[in-house]
CHARMM-style PDB file with segment names, atoms N, HN, CA, C and O in Angstrom:
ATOM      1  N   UNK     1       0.852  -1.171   0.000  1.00  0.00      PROA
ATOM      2  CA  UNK     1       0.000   0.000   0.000  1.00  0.00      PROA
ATOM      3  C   UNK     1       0.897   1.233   0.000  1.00  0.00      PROA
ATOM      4  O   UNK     1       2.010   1.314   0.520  1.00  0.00      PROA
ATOM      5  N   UNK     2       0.340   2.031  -0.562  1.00  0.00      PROA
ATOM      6  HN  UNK     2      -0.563   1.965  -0.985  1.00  0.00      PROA
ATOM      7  CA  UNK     2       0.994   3.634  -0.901  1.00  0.00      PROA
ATOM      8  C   UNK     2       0.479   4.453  -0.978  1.00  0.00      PROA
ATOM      9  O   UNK     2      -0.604   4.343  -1.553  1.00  0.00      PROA
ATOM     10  N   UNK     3       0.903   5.884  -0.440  1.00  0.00      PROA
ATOM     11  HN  UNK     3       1.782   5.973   0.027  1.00  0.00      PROA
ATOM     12  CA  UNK     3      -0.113   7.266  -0.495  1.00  0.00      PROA
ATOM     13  C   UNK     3       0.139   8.363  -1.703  1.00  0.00      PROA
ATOM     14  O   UNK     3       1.074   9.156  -1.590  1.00  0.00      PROA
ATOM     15  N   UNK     4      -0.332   8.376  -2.337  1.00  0.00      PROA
ATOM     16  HN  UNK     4      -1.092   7.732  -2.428  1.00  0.00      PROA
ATOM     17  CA  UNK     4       0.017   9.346  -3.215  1.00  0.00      PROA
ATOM     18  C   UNK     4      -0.808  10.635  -3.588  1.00  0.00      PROA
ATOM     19  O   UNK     4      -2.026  10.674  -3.412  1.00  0.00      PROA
ATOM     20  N   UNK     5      -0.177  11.563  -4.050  1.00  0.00      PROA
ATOM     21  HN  UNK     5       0.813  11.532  -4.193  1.00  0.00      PROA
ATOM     22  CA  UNK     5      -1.034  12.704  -3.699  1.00  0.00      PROA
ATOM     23  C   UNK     5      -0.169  13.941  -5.348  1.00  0.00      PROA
ATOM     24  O   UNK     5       0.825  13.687  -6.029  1.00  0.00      PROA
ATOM     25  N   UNK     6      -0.529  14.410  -5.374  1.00  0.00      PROA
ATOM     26  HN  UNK     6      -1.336  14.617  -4.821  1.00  0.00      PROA
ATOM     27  CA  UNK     6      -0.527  15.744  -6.629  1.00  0.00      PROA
ATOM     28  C   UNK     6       0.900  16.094  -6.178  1.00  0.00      PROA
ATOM     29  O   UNK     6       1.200  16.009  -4.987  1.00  0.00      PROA
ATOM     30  N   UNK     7       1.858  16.517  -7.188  1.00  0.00      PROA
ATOM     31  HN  UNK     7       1.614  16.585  -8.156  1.00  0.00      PROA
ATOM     32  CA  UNK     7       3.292  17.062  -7.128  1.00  0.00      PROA
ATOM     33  C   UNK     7       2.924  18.773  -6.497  1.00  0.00      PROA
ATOM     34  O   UNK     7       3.530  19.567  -5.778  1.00  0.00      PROA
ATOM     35  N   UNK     8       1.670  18.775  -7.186  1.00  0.00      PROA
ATOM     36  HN  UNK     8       1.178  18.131  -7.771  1.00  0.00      PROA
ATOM     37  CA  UNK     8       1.772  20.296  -6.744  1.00  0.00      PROA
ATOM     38  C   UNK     8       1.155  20.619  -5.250  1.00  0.00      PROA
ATOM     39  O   UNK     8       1.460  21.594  -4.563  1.00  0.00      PROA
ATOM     40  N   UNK     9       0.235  19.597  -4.906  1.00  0.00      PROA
ATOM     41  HN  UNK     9      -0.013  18.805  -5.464  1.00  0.00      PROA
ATOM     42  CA  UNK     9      -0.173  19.801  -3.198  1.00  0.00      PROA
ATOM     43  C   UNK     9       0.587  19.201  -2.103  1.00  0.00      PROA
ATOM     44  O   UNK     9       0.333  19.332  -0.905  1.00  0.00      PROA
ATOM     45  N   UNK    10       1.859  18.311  -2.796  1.00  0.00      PROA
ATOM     46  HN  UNK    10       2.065  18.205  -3.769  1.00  0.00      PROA
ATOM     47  CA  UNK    10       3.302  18.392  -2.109  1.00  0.00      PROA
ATOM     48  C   UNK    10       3.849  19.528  -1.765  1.00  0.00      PROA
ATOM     49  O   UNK    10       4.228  19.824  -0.632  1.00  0.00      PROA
ATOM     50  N   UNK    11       3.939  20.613  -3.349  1.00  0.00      PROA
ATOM     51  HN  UNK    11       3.631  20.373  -4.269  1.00  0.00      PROA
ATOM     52  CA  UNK    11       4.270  21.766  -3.140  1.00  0.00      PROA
ATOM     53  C   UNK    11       3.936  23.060  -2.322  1.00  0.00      PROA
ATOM     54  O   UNK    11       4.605  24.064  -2.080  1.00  0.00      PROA
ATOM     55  N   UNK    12       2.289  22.567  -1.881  1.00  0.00      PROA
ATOM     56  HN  UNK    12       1.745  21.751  -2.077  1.00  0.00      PROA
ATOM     57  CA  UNK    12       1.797  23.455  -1.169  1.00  0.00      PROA
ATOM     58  C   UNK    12       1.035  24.287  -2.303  1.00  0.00      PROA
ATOM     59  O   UNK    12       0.203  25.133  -1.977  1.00  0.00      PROA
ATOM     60  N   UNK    13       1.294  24.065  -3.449  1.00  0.00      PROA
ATOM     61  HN  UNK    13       1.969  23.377  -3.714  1.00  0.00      PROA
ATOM     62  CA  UNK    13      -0.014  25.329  -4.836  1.00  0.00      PROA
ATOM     63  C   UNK    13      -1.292  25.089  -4.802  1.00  0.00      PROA
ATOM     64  O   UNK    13      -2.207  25.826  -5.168  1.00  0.00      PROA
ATOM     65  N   UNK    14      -1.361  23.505  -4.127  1.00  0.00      PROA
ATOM     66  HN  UNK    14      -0.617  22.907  -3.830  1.00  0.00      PROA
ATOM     67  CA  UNK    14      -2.869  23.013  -4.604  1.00  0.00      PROA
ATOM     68  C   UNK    14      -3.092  22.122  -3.295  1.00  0.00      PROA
ATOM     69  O   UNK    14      -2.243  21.474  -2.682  1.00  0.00      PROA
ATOM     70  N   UNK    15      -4.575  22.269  -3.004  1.00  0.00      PROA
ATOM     71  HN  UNK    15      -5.265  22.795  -3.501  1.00  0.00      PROA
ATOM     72  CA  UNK    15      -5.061  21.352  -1.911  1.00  0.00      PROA
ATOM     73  C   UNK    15      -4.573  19.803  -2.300  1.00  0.00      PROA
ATOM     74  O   UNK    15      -4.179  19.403  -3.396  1.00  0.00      PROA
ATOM     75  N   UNK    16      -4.721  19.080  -1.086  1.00  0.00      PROA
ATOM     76  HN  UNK    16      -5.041  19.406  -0.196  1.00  0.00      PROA
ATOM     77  CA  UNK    16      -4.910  17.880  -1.392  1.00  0.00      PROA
ATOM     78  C   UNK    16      -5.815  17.082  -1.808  1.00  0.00      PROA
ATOM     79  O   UNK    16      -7.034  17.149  -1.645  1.00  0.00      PROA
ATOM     80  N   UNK    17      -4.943  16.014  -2.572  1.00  0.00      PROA
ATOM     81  HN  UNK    17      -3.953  15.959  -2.704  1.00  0.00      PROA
ATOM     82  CA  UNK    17      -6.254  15.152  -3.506  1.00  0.00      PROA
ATOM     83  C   UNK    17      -5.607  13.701  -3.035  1.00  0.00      PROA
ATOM     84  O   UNK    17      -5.857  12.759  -3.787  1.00  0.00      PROA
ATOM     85  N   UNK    18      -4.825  13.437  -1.901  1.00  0.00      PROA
ATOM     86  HN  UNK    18      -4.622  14.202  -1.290  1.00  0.00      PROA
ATOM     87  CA  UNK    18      -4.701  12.542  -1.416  1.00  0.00      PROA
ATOM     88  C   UNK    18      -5.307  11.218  -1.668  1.00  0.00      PROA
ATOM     89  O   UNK    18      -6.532  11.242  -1.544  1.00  0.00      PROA
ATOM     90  N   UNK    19      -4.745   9.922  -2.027  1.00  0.00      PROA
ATOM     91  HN  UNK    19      -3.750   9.902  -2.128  1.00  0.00      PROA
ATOM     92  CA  UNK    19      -5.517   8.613  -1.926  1.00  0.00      PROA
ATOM     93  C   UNK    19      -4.327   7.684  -1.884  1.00  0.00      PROA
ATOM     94  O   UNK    19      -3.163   8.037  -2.078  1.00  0.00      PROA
ATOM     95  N   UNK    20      -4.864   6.079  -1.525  1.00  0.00      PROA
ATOM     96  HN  UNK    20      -5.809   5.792  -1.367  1.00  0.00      PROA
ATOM     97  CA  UNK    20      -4.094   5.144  -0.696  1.00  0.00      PROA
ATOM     98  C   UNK    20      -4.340   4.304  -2.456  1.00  0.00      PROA
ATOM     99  O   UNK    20      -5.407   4.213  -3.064  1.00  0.00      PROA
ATOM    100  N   UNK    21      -3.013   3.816  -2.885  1.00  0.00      PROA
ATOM    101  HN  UNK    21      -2.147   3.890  -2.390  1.00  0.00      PROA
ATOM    102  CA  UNK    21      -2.942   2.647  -3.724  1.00  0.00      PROA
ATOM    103  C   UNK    21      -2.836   1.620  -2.963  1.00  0.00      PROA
ATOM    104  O   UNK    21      -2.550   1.633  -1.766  1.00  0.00      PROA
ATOM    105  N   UNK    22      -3.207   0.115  -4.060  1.00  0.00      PROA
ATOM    106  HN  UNK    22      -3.439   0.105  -5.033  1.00  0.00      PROA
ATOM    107  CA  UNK    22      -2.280  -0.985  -3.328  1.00  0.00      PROA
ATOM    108  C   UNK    22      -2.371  -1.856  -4.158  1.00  0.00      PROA
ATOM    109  O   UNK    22      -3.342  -1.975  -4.905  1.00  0.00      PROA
ATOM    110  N   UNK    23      -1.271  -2.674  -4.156  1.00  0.00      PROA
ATOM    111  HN  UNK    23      -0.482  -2.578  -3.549  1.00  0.00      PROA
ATOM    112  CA  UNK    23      -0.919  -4.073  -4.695  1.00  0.00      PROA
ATOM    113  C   UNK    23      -0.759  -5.011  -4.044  1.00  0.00      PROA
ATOM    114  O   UNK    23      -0.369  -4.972  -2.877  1.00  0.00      PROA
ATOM    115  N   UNK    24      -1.074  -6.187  -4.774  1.00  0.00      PROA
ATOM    116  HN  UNK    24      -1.391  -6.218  -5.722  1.00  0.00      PROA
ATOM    117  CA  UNK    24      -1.095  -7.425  -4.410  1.00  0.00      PROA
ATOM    118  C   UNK    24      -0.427  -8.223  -5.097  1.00  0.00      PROA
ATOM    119  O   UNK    24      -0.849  -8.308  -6.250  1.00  0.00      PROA
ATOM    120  N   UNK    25       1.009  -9.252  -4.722  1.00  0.00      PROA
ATOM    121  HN  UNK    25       1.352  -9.183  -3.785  1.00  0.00      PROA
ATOM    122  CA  UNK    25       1.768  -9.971  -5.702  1.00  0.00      PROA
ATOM    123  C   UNK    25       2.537 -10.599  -4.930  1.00  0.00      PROA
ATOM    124  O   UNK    25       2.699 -10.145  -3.798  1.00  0.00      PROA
ATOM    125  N   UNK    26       3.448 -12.217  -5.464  1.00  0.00      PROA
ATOM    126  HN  UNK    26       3.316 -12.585  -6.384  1.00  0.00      PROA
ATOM    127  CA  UNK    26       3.821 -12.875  -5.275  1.00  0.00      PROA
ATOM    128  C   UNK    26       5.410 -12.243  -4.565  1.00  0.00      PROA
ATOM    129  O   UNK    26       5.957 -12.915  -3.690  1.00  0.00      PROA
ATOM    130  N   UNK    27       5.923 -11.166  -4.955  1.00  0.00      PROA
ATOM    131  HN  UNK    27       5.479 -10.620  -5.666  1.00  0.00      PROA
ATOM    132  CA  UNK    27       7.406 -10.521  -4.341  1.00  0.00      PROA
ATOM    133  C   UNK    27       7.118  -9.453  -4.379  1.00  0.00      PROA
ATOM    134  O   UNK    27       6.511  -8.837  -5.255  1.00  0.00      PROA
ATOM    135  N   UNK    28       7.693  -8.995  -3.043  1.00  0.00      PROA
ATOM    136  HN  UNK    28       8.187  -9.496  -2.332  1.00  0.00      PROA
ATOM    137  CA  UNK    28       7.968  -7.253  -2.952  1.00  0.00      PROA
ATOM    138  C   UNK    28       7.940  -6.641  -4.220  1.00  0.00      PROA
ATOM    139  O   UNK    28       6.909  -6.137  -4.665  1.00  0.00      PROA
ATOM    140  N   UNK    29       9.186  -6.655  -4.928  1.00  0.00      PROA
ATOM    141  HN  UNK    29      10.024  -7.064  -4.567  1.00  0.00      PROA
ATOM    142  CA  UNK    29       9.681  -6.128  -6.082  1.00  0.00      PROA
ATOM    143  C   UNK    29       8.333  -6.162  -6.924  1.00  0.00      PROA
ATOM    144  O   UNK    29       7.859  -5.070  -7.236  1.00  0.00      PROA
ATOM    145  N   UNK    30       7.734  -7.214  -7.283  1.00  0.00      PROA
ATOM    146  HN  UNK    30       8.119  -8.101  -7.030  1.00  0.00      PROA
ATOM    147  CA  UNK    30       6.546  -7.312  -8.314  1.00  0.00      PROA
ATOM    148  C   UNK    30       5.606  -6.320  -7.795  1.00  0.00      PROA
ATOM    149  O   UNK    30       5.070  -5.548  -8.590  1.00  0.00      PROA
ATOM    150  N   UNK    31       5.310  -6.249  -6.350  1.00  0.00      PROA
ATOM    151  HN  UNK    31       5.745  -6.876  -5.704  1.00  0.00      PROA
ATOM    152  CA  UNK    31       4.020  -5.578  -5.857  1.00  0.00      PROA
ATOM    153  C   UNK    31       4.826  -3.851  -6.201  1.00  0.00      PROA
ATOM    154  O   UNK    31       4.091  -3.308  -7.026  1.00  0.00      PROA
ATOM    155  N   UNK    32       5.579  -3.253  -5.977  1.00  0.00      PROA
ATOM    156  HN  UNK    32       6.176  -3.694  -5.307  1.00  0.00      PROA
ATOM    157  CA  UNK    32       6.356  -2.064  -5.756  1.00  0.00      PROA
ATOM    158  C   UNK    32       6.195  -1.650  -7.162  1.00  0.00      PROA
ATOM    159  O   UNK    32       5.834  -0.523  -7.501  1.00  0.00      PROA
ATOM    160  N   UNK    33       6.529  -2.782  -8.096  1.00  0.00      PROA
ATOM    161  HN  UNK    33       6.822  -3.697  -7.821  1.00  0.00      PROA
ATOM    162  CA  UNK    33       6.030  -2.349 -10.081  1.00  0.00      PROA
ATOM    163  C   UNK    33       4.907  -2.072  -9.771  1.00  0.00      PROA
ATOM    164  O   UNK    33       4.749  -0.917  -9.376  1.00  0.00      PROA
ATOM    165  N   UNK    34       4.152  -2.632  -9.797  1.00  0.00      PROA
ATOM    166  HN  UNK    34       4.280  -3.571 -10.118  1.00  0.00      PROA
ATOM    167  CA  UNK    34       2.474  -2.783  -9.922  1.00  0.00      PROA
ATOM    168  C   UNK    34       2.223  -1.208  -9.238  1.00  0.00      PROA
ATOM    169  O   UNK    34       1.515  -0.401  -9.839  1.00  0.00      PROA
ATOM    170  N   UNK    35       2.803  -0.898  -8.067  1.00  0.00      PROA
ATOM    171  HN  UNK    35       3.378  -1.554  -7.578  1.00  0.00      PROA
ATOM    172  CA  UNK    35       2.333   0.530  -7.609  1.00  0.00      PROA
ATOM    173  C   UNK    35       2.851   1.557  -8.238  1.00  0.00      PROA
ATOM    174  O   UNK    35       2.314   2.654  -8.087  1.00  0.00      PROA
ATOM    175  N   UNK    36       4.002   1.423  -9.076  1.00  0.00      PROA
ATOM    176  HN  UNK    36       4.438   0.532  -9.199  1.00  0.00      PROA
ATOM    177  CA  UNK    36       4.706   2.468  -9.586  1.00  0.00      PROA
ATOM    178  C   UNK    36       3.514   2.911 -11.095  1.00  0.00      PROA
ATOM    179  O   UNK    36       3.292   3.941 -11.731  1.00  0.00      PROA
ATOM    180  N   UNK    37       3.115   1.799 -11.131  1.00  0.00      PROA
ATOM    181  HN  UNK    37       3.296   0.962 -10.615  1.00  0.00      PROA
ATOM    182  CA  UNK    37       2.697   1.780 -12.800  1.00  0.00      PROA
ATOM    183  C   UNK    37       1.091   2.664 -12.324  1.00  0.00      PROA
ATOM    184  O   UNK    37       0.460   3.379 -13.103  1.00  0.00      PROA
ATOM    185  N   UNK    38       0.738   2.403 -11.026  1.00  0.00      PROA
ATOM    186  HN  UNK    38       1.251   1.822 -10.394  1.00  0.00      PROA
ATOM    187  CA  UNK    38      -0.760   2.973 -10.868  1.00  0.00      PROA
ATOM    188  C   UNK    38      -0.457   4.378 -10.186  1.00  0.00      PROA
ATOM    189  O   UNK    38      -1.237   5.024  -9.486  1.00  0.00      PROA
ATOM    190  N   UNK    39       0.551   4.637 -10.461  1.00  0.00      PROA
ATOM    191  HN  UNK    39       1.184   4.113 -11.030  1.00  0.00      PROA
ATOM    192  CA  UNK    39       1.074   6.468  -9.811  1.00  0.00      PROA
ATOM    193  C   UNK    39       0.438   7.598 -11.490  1.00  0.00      PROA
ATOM    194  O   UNK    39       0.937   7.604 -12.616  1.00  0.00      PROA
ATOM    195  N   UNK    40      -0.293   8.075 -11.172  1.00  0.00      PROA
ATOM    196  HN  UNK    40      -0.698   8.070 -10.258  1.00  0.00      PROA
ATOM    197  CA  UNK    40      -0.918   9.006 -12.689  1.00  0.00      PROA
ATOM    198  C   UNK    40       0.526  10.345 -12.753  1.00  0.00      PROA
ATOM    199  O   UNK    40       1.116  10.892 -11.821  1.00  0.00      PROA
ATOM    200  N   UNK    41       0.643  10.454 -13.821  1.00  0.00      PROA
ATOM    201  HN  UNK    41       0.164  10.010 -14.578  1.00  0.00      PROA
ATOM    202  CA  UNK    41       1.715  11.368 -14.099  1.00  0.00      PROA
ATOM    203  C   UNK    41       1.030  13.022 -13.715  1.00  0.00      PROA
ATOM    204  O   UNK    41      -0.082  13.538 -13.826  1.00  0.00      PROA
ATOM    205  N   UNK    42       2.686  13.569 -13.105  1.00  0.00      PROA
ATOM    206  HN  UNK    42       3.590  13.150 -13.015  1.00  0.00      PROA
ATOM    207  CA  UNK    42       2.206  14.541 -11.977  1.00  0.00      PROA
ATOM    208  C   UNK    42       1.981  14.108 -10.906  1.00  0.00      PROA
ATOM    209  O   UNK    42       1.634  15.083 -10.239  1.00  0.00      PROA
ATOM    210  N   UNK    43       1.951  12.986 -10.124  1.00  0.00      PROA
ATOM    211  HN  UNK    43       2.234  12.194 -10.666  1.00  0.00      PROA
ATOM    212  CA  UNK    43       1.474  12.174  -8.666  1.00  0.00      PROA
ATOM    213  C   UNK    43       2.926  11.705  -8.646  1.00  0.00      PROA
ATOM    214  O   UNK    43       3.749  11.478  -9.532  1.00  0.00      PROA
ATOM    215  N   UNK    44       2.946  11.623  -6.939  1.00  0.00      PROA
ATOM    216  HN  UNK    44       2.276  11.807  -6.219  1.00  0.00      PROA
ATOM    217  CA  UNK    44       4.309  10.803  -6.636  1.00  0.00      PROA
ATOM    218  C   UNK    44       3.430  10.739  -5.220  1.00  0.00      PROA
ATOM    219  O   UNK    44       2.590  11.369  -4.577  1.00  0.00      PROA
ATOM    220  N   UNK    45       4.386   9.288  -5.197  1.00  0.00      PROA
ATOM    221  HN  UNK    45       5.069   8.776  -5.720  1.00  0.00      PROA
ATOM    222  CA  UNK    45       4.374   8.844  -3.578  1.00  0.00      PROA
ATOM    223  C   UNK    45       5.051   9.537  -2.737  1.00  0.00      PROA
ATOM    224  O   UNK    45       6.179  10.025  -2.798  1.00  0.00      PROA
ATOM    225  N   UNK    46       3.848   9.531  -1.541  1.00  0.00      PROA
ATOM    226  HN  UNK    46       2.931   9.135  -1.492  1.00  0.00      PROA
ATOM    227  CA  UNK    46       4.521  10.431  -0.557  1.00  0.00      PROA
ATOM    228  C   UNK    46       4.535   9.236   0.937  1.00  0.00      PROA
ATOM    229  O   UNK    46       3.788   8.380   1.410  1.00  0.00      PROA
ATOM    230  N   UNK    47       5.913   9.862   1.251  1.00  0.00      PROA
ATOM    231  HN  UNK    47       6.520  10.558   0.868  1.00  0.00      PROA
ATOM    232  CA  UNK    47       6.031   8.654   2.685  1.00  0.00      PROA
ATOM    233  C   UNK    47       6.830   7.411   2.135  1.00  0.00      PROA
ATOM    234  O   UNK    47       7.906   7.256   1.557  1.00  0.00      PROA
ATOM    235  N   UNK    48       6.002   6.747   2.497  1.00  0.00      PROA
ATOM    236  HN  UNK    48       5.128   6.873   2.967  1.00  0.00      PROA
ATOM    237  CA  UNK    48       6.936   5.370   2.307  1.00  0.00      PROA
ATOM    238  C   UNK    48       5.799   4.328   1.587  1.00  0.00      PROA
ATOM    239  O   UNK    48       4.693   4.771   1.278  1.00  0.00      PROA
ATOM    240  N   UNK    49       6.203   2.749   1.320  1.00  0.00      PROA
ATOM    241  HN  UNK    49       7.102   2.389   1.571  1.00  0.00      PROA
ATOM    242  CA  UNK    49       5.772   2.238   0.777  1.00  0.00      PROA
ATOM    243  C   UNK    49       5.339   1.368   1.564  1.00  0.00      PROA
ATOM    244  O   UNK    49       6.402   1.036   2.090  1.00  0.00      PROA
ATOM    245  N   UNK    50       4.213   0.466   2.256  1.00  0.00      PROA
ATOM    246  HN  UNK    50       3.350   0.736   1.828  1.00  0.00      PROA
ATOM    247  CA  UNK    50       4.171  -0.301   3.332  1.00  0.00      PROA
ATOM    248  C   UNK    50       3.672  -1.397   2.817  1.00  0.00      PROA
ATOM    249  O   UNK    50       2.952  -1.718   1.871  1.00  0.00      PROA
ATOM    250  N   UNK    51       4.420  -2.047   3.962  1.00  0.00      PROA
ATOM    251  HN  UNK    51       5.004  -1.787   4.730  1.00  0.00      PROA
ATOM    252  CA  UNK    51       4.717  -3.628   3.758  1.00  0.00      PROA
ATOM    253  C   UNK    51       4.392  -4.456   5.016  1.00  0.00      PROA
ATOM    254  O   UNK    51       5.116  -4.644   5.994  1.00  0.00      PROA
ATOM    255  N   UNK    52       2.965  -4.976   4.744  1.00  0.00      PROA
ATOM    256  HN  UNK    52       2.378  -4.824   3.950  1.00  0.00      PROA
ATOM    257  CA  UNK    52       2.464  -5.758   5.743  1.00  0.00      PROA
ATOM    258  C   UNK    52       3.383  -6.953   6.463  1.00  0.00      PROA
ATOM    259  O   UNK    52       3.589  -7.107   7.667  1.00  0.00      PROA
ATOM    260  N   UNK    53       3.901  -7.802   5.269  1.00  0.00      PROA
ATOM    261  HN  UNK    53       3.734  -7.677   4.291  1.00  0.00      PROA
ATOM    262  CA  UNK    53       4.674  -9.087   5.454  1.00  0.00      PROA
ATOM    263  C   UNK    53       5.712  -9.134   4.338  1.00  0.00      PROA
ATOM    264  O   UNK    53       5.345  -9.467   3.212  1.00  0.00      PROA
ATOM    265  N   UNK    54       7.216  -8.763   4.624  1.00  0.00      PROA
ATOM    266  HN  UNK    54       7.514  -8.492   5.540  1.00  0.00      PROA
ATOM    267  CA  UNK    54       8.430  -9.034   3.959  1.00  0.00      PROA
ATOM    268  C   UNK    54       8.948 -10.530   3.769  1.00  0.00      PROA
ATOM    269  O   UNK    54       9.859 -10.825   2.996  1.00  0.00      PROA
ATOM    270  N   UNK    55       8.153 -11.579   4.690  1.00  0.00      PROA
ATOM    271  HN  UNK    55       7.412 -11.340   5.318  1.00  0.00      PROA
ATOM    272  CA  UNK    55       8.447 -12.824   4.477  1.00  0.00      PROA
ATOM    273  C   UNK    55       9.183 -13.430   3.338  1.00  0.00      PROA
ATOM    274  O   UNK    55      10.305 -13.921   3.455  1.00  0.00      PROA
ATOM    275  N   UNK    56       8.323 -13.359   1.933  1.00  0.00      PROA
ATOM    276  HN  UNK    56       7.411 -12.960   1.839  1.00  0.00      PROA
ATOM    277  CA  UNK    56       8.603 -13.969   1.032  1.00  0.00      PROA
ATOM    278  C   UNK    56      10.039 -13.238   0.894  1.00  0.00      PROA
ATOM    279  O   UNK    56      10.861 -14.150   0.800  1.00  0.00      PROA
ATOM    280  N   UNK    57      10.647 -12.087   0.846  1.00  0.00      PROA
ATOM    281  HN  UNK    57       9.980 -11.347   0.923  1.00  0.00      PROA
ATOM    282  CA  UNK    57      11.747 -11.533   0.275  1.00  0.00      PROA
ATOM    283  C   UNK    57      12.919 -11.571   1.175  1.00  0.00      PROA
ATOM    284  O   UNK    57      14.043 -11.365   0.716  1.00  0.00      PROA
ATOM    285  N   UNK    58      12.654 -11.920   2.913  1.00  0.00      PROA
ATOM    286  HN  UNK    58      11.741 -12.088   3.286  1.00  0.00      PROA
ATOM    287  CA  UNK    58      13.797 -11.689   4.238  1.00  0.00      PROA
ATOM    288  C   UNK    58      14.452 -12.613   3.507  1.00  0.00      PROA
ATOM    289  O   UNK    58      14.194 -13.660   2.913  1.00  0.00      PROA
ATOM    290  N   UNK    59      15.515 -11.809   3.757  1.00  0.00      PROA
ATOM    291  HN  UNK    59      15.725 -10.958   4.239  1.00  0.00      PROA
ATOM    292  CA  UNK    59      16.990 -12.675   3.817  1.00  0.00      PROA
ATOM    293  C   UNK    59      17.900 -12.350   4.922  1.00  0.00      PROA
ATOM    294  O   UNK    59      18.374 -11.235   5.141  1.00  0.00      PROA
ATOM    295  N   UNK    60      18.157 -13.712   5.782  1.00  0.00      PROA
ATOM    296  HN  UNK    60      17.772 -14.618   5.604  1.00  0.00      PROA
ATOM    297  CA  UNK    60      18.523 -12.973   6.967  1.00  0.00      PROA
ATOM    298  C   UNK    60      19.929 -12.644   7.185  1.00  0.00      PROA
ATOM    299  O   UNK    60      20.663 -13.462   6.630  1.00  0.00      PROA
ATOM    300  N   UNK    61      20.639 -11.585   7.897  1.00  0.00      PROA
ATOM    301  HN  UNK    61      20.043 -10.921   8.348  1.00  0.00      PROA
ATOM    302  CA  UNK    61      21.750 -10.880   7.583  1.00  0.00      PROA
ATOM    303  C   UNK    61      23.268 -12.281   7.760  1.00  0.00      PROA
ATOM    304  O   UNK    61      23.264 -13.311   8.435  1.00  0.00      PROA
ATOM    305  N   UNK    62      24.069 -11.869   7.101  1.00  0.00      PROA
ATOM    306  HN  UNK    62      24.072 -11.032   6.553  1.00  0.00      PROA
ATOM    307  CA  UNK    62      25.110 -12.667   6.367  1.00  0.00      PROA
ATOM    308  C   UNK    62      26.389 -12.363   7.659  1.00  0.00      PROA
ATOM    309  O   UNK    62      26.848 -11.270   7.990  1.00  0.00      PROA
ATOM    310  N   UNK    63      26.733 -13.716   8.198  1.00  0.00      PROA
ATOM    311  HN  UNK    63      26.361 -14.604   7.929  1.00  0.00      PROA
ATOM    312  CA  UNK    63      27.825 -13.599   9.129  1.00  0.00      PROA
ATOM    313  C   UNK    63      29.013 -14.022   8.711  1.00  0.00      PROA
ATOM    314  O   UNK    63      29.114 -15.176   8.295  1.00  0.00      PROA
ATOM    315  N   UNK    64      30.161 -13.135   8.749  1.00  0.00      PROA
ATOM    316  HN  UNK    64      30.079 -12.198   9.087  1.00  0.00      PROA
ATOM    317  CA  UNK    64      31.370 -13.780   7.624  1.00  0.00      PROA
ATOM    318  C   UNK    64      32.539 -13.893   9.158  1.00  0.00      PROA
ATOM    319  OT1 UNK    64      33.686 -14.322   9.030  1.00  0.00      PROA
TER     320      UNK     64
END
């Protein structure tokens, strides 16, 4: 899930038109396409990108 909102009511020119995307997919990476592709030009994500369950993608840290 992702919030995205108008470049320009980032900027402060224009109210907000705020709304929540979301994807659903087999890997992070696949779901993160899928949201990039439903961002309308002029819109950017604002915040972060959230991630209920990283399961499928943890890799747990590497002890050398």
């Amino acid at each position: 899930m992702a919030t995205i909102d108008t470049r320009a009511a980032v900027r402060g020119e224009e109210d907000s038109q705020k709304r929540e995307i979301e994807a659903e997919a087999a890997t992070y990476e696949q779901a993160r396409a899928d949201l990039f592709d439903q961002v309308p030009e002029d819109w950017m994500i604002i915040g972060g990108i959230g991630v209920p369950d990283r399961a499928d993608t943890y890799e747990p840290p590497r002890r050398y």
